[in-house]
N, C-alpha and C positions, 0 to 999 in steps of 0.2 A: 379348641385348644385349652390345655389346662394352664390357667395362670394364678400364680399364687402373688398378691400385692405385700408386701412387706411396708411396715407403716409406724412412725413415733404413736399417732395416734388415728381415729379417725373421723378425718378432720373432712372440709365441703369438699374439696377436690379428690377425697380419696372416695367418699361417697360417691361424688359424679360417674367416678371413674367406674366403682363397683356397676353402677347402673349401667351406664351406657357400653361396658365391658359385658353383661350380661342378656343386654339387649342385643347384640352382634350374636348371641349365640355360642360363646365361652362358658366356660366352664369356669367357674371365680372362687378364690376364697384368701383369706385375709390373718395375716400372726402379725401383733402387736411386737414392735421392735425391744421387747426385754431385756437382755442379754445374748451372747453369743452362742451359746447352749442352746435356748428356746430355736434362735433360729435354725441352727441345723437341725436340731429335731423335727422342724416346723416342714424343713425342706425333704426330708426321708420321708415322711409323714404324706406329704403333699404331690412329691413326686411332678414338680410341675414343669409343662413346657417352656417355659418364659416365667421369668419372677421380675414386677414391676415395681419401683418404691417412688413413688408419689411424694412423701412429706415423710424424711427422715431427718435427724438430727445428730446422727454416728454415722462411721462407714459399713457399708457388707463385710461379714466377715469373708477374708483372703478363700478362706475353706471352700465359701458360695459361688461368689462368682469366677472364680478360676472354674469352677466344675460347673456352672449352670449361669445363661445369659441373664443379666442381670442390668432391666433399664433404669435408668434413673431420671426424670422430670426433675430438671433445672430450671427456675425460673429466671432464666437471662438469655440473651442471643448465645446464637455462635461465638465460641470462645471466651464469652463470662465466665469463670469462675469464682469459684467461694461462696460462705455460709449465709451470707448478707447482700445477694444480689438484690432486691428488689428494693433493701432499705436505701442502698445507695443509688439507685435509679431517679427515687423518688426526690430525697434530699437533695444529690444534682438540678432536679429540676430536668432531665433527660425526653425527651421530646418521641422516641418513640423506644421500644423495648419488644421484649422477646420471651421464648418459651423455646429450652434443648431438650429431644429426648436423647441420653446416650450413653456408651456402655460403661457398667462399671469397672474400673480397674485401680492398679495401686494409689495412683495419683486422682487425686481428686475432682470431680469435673473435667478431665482431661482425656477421656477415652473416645472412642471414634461415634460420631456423632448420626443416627438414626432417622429422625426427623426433626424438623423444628418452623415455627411460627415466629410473624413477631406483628407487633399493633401499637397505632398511636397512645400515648400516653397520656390520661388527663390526669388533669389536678386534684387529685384524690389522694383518702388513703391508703395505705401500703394494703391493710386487711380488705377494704372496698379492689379495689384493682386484680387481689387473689383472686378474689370470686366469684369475678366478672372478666375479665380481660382475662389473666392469666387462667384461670380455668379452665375458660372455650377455645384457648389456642393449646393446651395440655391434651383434651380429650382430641382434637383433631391430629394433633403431633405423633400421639399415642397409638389411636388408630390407624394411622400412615406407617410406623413405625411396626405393626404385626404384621403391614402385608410384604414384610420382610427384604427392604430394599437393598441397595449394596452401602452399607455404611461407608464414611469418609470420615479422617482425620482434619479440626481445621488446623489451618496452616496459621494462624498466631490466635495465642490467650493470654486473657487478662487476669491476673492474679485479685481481688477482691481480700480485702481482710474482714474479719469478723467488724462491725459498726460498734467502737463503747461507745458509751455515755458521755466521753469527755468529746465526741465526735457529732456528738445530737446538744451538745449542752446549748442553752438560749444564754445569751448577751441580751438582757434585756433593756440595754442602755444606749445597746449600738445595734441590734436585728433590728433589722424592719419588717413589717407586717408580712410580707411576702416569704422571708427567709422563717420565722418562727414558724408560719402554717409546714413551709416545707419538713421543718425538724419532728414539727408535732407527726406531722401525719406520717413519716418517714417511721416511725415510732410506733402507731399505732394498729392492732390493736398490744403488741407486744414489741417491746417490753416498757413501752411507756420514755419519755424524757423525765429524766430524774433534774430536781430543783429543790436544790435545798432540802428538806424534810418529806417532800412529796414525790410521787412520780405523775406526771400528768399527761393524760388523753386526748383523745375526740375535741381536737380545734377546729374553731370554724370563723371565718372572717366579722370582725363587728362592726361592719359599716357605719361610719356616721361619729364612733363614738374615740372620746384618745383623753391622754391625761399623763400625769409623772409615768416614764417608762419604769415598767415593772408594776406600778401599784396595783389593787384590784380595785376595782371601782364599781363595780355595779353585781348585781345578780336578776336572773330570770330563769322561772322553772327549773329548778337545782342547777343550771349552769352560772358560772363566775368570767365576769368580764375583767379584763386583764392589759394594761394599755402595753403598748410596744412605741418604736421613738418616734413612730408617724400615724399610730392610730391605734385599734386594740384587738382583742381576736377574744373569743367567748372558747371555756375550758368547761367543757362537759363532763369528765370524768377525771378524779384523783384517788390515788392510797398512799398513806403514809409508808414511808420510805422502810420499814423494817418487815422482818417473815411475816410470812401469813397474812398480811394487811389486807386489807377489802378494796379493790374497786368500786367507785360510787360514786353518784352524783356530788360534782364538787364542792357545791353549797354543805352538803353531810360531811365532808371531809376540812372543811377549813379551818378554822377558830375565828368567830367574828362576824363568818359570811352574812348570817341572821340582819348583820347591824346597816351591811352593805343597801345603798339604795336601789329600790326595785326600777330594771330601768327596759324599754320594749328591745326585742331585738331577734336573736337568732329560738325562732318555735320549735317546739317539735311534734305541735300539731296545728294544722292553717289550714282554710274551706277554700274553696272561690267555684264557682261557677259561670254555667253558660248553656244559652240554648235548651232552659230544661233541665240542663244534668248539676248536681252538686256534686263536686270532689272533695272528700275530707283525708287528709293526707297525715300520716301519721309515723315517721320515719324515725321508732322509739331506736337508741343505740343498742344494736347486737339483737334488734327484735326483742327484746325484754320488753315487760308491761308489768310496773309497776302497780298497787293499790292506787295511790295518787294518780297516777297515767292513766289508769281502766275507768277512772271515775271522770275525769277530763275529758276522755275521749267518749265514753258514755253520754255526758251532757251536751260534748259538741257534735253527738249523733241525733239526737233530741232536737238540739236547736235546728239542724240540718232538716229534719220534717218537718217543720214549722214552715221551710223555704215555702213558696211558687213554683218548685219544680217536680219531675216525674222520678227522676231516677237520681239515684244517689251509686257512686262509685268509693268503694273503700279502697284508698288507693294503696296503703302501707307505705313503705320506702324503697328503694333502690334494693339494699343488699338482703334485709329481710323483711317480709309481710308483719310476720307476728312469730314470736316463739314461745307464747304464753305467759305464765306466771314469772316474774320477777327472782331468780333468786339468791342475786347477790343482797338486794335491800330485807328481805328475808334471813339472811343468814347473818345481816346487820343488827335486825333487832334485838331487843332485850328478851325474847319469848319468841323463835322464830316456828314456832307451832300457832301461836297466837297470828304473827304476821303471816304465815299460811294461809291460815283460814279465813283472814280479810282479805286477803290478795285474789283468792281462787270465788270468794263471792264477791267482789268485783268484778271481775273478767266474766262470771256469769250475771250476773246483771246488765253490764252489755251485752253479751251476746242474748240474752232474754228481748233486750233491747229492738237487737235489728230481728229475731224470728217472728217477732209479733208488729212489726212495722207494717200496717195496710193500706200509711198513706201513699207510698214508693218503690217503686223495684228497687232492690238492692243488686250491687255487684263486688262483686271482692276481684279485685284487680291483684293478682301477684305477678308482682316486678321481680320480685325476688323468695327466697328461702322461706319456708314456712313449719317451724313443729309442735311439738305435741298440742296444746290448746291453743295456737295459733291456725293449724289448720281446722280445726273444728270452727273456732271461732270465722273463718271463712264458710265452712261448709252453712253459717247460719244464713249466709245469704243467698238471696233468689239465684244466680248466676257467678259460677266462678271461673275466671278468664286465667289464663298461666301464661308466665313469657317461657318460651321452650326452652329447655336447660334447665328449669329449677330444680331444687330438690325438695321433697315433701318428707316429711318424718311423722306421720301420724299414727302416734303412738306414745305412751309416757311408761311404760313398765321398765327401761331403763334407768332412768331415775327413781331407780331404789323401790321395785315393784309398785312406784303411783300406780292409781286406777284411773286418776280424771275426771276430770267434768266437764265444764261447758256443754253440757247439754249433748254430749259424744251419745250415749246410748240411746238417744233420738234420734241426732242428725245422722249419725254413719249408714245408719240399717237403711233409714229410710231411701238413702242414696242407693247403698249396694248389695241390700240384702242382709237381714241376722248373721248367715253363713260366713256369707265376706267379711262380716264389719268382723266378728271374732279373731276371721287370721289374720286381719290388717293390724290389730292393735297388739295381736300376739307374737307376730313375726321381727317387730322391732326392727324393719328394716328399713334403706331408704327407699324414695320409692322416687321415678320417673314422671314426667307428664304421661310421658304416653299411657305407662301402665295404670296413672291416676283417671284417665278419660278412657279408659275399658274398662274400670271397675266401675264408674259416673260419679266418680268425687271431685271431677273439673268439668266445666261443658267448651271448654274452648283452649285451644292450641294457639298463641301467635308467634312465630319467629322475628329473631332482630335484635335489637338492640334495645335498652330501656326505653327508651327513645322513640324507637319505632313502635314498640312495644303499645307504648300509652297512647300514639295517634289511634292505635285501630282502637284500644279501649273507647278514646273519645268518638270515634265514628260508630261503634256500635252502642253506646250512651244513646248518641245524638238520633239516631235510629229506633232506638226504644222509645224513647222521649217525646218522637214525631207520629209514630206508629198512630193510623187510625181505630185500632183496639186495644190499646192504652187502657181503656178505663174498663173495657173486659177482663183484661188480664188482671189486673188491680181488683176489681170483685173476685175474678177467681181464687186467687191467691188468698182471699177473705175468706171465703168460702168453705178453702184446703185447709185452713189454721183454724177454723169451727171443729170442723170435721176430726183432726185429729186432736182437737183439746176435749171433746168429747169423748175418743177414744181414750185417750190417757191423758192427764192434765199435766204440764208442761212442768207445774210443783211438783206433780209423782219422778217425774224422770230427775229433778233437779235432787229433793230429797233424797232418793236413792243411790243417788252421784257421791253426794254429800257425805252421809250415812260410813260410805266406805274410804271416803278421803280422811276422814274423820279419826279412824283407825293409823291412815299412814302417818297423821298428824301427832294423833294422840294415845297411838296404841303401843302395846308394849315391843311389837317389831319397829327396832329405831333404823333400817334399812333407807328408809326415805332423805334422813337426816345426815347419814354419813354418807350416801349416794353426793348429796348436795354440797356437804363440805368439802369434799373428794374434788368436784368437778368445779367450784368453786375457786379454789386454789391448784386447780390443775396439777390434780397428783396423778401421777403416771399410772395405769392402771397394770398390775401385777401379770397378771394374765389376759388373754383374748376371751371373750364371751364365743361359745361354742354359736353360735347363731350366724355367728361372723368364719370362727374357726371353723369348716365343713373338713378340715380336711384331719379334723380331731373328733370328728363324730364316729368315726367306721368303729 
């Protein structure tokens, strides 16, 4: 079937969908929702069986789907509609939730209904829940929905209005802990709760801690503690309230934070172990990895071999593993060519870190999402385990033709061959499990839940850990890193990494830097990239 996805941008679920839509055996391709123009062009052009739109933020134009079926991926049950379903799901506090596929027509969210899911609702945020929940009941709904059922009309909807700001605003004199996290996270990753001069992110409960409602009172690892009328919640991310502002770590954003006292609380990297295995858990927000982050996690990689134990598990976080380089706090600095090139030598010096580790098996656990020098930054390790459903993007030539590092022109080849590694990084595409464990850039498949996900991680840890040739494979593994640093020294691959980031950094092609400020402030991209657009290449 040809199907052509129509799309604001594309975003983890339109990715999923590209995959697992091509995985079925489709025929896929993708126009950026620009204007009404673009898309009928898009659709002559394309010619396609079905046109699916995953994450739009306009209607189809009248033109398209009167003449061509046109599904639409709602994120709410039967009979939700409007533009703000999941904001208000959350904020409620709503106990379970949904996913509609259904047709487009004049009225909005209101056309006859194809397939649909729905799944218990946790305490999360609205962006965590996308890409996890709502996600995997979309690609199922989706799928259900091509093999062409008898659609049905529901018989009553819910009218939904758009969520403002006066609708997420915090009472920080009368919210109590429970209702702020709901507003925050209702909010996040977009468009943020607007407070005065700020808009503020990524909340998360602060146990233990309280004081005058509203004051801030503490800070830990760029986040600001923040009391509510029965206790206090830690505010990970802020930007000031006008265009173009930056996202970032709150402590960067506040005036004063500096003076706040340093107090324990909500990490964003923590070890613990058992039985043999270390976990080092690193759940950076949005997968970014800052300079400070990469050097943190670096030295609590370090301290992690120093353990008692055999194997170490890098566990990442829930929604993403790693996405590499940092580059909101990059396009913060004063010289973000200067904070480039300390951020991309940090993240290589970890990952230098765990390829030369002899005293442990290493395992890169991904729970979640993983791209450009985050999946390298896994391939560094001995064993990389996937929860099924992720997506992998191993590749950075999107971001304004980077070339990469991390140590990519070692790890990839060595995985799946010179040949492969070239068209993985040149294809710029997303990529599947599956299709990541026949190229051998993953060695393990687990289905389930995060949840489920991490027991088998820890049974096959625990496995490792007990194994009575433990200490063979661990010489071997010594052996392997002799062998090929004799071959080529691990400084030759890193320089030559370097050598040409060096250029995107500081060369007279500025493509890197307006790539970054583009995607930074989330400016709408003008056109489709042909790579995406197939049905613009003929």
């Amino acid at each position: 079937m040809r199907i052509l996805l129509l799309a604001h941008s594309f975003n983890s679920l339109t990715q999923r969908l590209w995959v697992e839509l091509e995985a079925a055996g489709h025929a896929v391709s993708l126009e950026l929702d620009v204007n009404d123009a673009v898309t009928l062009e898009a659709v002559e052009l394309a010619q396609p069986d079905i046109i699916i739109a995953p994450f739009l933020k306009r209607a189809i134009p009248e033109a398209v789907w009167k003449n061509h079926t046109c599904l639409v991926v709602h994120p709410g049950p039967v009979g939700d509609r409007g533009p703000a379903a999941l904001d208000w799901a959350v904020m409620n506090g709503a106990e379970s939730w949904g996913v509609t596929v259904l047709q487009a027509e004049a009225e909005m969210d209101a056309g006859p209904v194809w397939a649909s899911r729905t799944f218990p609702l946790r305490p999360a945020t609205k962006s965590s829940l996308y890409r996890n929940e709502v996600t995997e009941a979309a690609v199922e709904a989706v799928l259900e929905a091509l093999g062409k059922p008898t659609p049905h009309r529901p018989g009553q909807t819910l009218w939904r209005p758009a969520m403002t700001q006066a609708d997420r605003a915090i009472d920080w004199q009368s919210d109590d802990t429970t209702t702020v996290l709901r507003k925050l996270r209702a909010a996040d990753g977009s468009p943020g709760v607007l407070d005065g001069e700020y808009y503020l992110f990524d909340g998360h409960p602060a146990d233990g801690l309280s004081g005058p409602p509203g004051t801030w009172i503490g800070q830990q690892d760029g986040r600001l503690a923040r009391a509510t009328n029965d206790g206090a919640v830690w505010i990970g991310r802020m930007r000031r309230a006008e265009k173009a502002s930056l996202k970032l770590p709150a402590a960067q954003v506040l005036p004063g934070a500096a003076d706040l006292p340093v107090i324990p609380g909500h990490h964003d990297i923590w070890y613990d172990e058992r039985h043999g295995v270390g976990y080092l858990h690193f759940p950076f927000h949005n997968g970014a990895m800052s300079t400070d982050q990469c050097q943190r996690l670096h030295q609590a990689f370090v301290t992690a071999t120093s353990r008692p134990t055999k194997v170490i598990c890098l566990m990442g976080g829930l929604d993403f593993w790693s996405n590499g380089i940092h580059l909101s706090t990059i396009e913060a600095a004063l010289s973000p060519a200067d904070e480039s090139w300390r951020n991309i030598n940090a993240m290589n010096d970890l990952c230098q870190a765990i390829i030369t580790c002899g005293s442990h098996l290493t395992i890169a656990a991904l729970h979640g999402n993983a791209g450009a020098g985050g999946v390298f930054m896994a391939l560094a390790a001995d064993m990389v385990l996937a929860r099924a459903g992720i997506i992998l993007n191993p590749h950075y030539k999107g971001m304004g033709n980077l070339y990469g590092s991390e140590y990519w022109t070692y790890l990839l080849p060595k995985r799946c061959g010179r040949l492969k590694a070239e068209q993985v990084v040149q294809a710029r595409l997303p990529m599947g499990t599956v299709q990541a464990m026949e190229l051998g850039l993953i060695d393990g498949i687990f289905p389930g839940t995060p949840q489920e996900f991490r027991a088998r991680v820890v049974a096959q840890a625990e496995s490792l850990a007990t194994a009575i040739d433990m200490d063979a494979k661990l010489a071997a593994k010594r052996l392997a890193r002799i062998a090929d640093e004799a071959e080529k020294p691990l400084a030759d691959y890193r320089a030559e990494e370097l050598e040409r980031m060096k250029l995107n950094f500081y060369g007279f092609d500025p493509s890197y830097h307006v790539a970054r400020w583009n995607f930074i402030r989330r400016v709408p991209k003008s056109r489709t990239p042909l790579y995406l657009a197939r049905h613009r290449q003929k």
